[in-house]
Each structure stands twice: as C-alpha cells, then as structure tokens.
N, C-alpha and C positions, 0 to 999 in steps of 0.2 A: 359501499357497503352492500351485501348480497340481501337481500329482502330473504325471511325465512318463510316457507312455503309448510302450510300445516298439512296434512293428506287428513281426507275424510273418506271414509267408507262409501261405494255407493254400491254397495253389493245387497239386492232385494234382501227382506225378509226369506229366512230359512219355511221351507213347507213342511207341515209336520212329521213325513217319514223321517227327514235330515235330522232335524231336532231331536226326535225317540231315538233315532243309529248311534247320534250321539252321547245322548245322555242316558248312563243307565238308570238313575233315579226315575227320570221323569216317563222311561220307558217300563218301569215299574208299574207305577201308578197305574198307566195306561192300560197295560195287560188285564190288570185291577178289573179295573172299570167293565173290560170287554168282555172277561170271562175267562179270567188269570193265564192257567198253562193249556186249560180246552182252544186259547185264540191263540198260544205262543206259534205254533206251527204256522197256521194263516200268514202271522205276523214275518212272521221269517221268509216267509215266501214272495210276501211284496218287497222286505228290503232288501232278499238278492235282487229282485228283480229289478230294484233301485239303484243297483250298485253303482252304477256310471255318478251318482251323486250325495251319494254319502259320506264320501272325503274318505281318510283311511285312518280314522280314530279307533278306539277299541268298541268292537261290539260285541263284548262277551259283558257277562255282571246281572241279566235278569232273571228270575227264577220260571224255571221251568223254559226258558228258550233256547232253544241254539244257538251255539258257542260261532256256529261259520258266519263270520261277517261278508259284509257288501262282494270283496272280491273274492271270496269262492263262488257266486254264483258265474253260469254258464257265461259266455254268449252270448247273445240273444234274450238279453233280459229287457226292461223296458227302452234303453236310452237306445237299442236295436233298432226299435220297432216306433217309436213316440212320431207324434207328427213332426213337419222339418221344422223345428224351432231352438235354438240354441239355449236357451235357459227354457225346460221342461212350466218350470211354475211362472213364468213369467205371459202374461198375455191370455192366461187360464182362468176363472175368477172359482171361485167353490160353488159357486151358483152358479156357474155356467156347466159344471160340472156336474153338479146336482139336477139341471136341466136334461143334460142327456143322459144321465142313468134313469131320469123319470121315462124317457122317450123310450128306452130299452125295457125296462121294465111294464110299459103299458103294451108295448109291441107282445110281451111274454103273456102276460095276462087276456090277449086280445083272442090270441092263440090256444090257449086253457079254454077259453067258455065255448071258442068254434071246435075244438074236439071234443066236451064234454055235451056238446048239442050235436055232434056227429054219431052219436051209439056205436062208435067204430069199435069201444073196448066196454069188457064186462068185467067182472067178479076182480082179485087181485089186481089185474090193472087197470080196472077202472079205480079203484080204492085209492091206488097211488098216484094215476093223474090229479085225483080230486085231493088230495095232499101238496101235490105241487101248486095246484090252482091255488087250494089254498095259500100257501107260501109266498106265493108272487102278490098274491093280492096283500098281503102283509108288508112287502117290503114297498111296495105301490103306496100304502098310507104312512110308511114311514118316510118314504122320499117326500111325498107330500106335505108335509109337516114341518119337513126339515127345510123344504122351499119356503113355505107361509115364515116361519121360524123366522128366518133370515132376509125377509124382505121379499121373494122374488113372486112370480105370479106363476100359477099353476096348469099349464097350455092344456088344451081339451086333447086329448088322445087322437089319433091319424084313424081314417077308414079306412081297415085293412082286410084282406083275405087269401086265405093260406090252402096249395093245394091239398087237402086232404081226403086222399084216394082207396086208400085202405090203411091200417094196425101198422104195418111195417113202413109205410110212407110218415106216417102221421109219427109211429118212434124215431126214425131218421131223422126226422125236422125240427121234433122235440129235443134230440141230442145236440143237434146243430144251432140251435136256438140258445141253448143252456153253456153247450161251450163259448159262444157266444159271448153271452151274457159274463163269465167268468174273466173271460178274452181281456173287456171291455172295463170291469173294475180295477184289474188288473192294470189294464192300462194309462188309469189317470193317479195311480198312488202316490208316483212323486210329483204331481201336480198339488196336490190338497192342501191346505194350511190348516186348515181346522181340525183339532185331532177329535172332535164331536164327528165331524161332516168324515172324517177318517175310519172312525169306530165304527158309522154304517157301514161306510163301502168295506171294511173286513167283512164283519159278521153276513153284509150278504153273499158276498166272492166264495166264502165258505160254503153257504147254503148251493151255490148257483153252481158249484163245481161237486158237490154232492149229486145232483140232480144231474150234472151232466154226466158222471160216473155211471150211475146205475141206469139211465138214458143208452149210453154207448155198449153198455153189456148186452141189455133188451135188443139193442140193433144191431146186433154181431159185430160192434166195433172195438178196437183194444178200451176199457176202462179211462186210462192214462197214454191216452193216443200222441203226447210229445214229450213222453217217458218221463225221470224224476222230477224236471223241474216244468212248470207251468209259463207256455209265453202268449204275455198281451200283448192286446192287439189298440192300436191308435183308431179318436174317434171317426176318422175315416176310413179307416177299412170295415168296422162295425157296421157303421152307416150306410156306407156302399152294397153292404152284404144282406144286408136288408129292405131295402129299396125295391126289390121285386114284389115285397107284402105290404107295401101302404099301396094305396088307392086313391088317385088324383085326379 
C-alpha cells in the first residue's frame, strides 16, 4: 500500500506590496488610509517597481490607481537592483528596515542643520531649506515611533560631516542626498510586511522625491534624471554612498 503524502505550504508569509497587488479590496482600504488617489500614483510606482513579485494576478480594481500592473513596469525595477537574496522578504525583518531608513534619515537631517548653520543661502532659498529641514525632522520622529511602536531600540545618530563649500555644492549634495533617500525607500517595498510600517515608507518616498525633484532643478540637473519610472537602490549601495559623511 503507497502511504498518501499530504504537501503543506512552506511558502513565507506574503509582504504587504504582494498582498495589496493582489487584492483590490484590501488595496482599497489602504489607499484610504494613505491619502486615497493623492498616494495612488506613489503606490503604483513601488508595485511596478515590485513587479518581479507580484505574481501575474489582476491589478486593476482601485479607485483612483493605475490600471498597469506589476509587468508593465521597466527593467530595472527593484528585483534589478535588491541585495543578492533570493526571496526579497525573506531574512529582512520591518525593523530592520525601519532601522535603516532611521539611519538615512538622520544622516538627512544631520545635513539640514550643518547648512542651515552654514549662512551659505538667504531669502527663497533659505525658506526652503528650512522646509525641508523641517520635513526630514518629521519623518525622523515618525521613524522613531514606529521603532519604539514595534519593540526595537532607537540607535543615537553617526558623527557626520558634509563638505559644504559654497550654494551650488551644498545644492548638488542636497539632490544627491534626497535622490538617495527616495533610491532607498524605494528599495525595501517588497521587503515590508506591515502595511502600517508600508504607509510610512510611501508617504515619505513621496516627500523625499519631491525634494529631490526641486533639489535637481536648483542644481541644473534633469528633474526626473532616470526619466518615467524611478529606480531603487539596495541597502548597500545607499550605505556605501554614504560612508564618506559619517565620522569614525
């Protein structure tokens, strides 16, 4: 007699991009939450960018989003570019992830008070540095919150310093900082589980690609310097690219 073999799943838990590509209800909701059709666009942008793991379900059905699923986007979306790990969520925790957009974000914020203590800008754009400062210092205490939140511990920020030599060096580094920065949320989306710890990393990727936008004009760079679609960057290349401004 053939003994009957029962199969059991050992396929991880889905990460919250997989889940919303999948389900238009609950990719409803979510929108909701974020700030309906003003986050649809954002939201579209990480799950091209996810596409390598969305599977090839329908992703049309939410109001106010874009109808191209996972496989219109490019190339070079995240499963491109991810660290070499073959399941993206697997080995990632949301707290570890939450840790390093903390470490990103303080690096931004470290960078805002050494040029706004450098008198390098006046009038207009000093107004909008000190908006961005502001901003970053916002997403700084939401990260913060969302680590305490969730158990993890809140690392003291790196001693760093940033050449800042004159207006047009210090906008260069501020574009380069903020693409960065965008590069970087960008990059852990289908890493996430938590569509809480999810909703941040949008709503700031938003902010942080805004900031890099009008950053790249000010420094005579294209706007949209990797034209329609935006490509992440894994946390080592981030990391790496940064390493020249902490101080050890």
């Amino acid at each position: 007699m053939h003994e009957q073999v029962t199969e059991t799943s050992t396929r991880p838990p889905v990460g919250a991009m997989e889940e919303l590509g999948r389900d238009p209800a609950s990719r409803k909701r979510f929108l909701r939450m974020v700030g309906g059709a003003g986050a649809a666009c954002v939201f579209a942008t990480f799950l091209a960018a996810c596409n390598g793991d969305s599977g090839d379900e329908d992703q049309s059905g939410a109001e106010g989003e874009s109808s191209a699923g996972p496989d219109a986007s490019p190339a070079g979306g995240v499963a491109a570019t991810r660290e070499p790990q073959p399941d993206p969520k697997a080995g990632t925790t949301d707290l570890e992830i939450l840790g390093y957009a903390l470490a990103v974000e303080q690096l931004e914020n470290a960078f805002y008070a050494d040029v706004l203590d450098s008198g390098l800008f006046t009038g207009a754009d000093l107004n909008m540095i000190e908006q961005f400062a502001e901003n970053e210092r916002e997403h700084l205490e939401l990260l913060e919150a969302t680590v305490k939140k969730l158990g993890g511990e809140v690392l003291a920020a790196p001693k760093t310093k940033f050449p800042l030599t004159s207006p047009a060096n210090a906008l260069r580094l501020a574009a380069e900082l903020e693409n960065g920065g965008a590069a970087a949320y960008l990059g852990q989306a289908n890493r996430i589980r938590s569509k809480e710890v999810l909703a941040a990393a949008l709503s700031i990727h938003s902010v942080e690609a805004r900031h890099a936008a009008t950053l790249n004009s000010l420094a005579g760079l294209p706007p949209e310097p990797q034209g329609a679609f935006a490509v992440p960057a894994s946390m080592e290349q981030v990391l790496t690219s940064v390493q020249r401004f902490i101080v050890t």
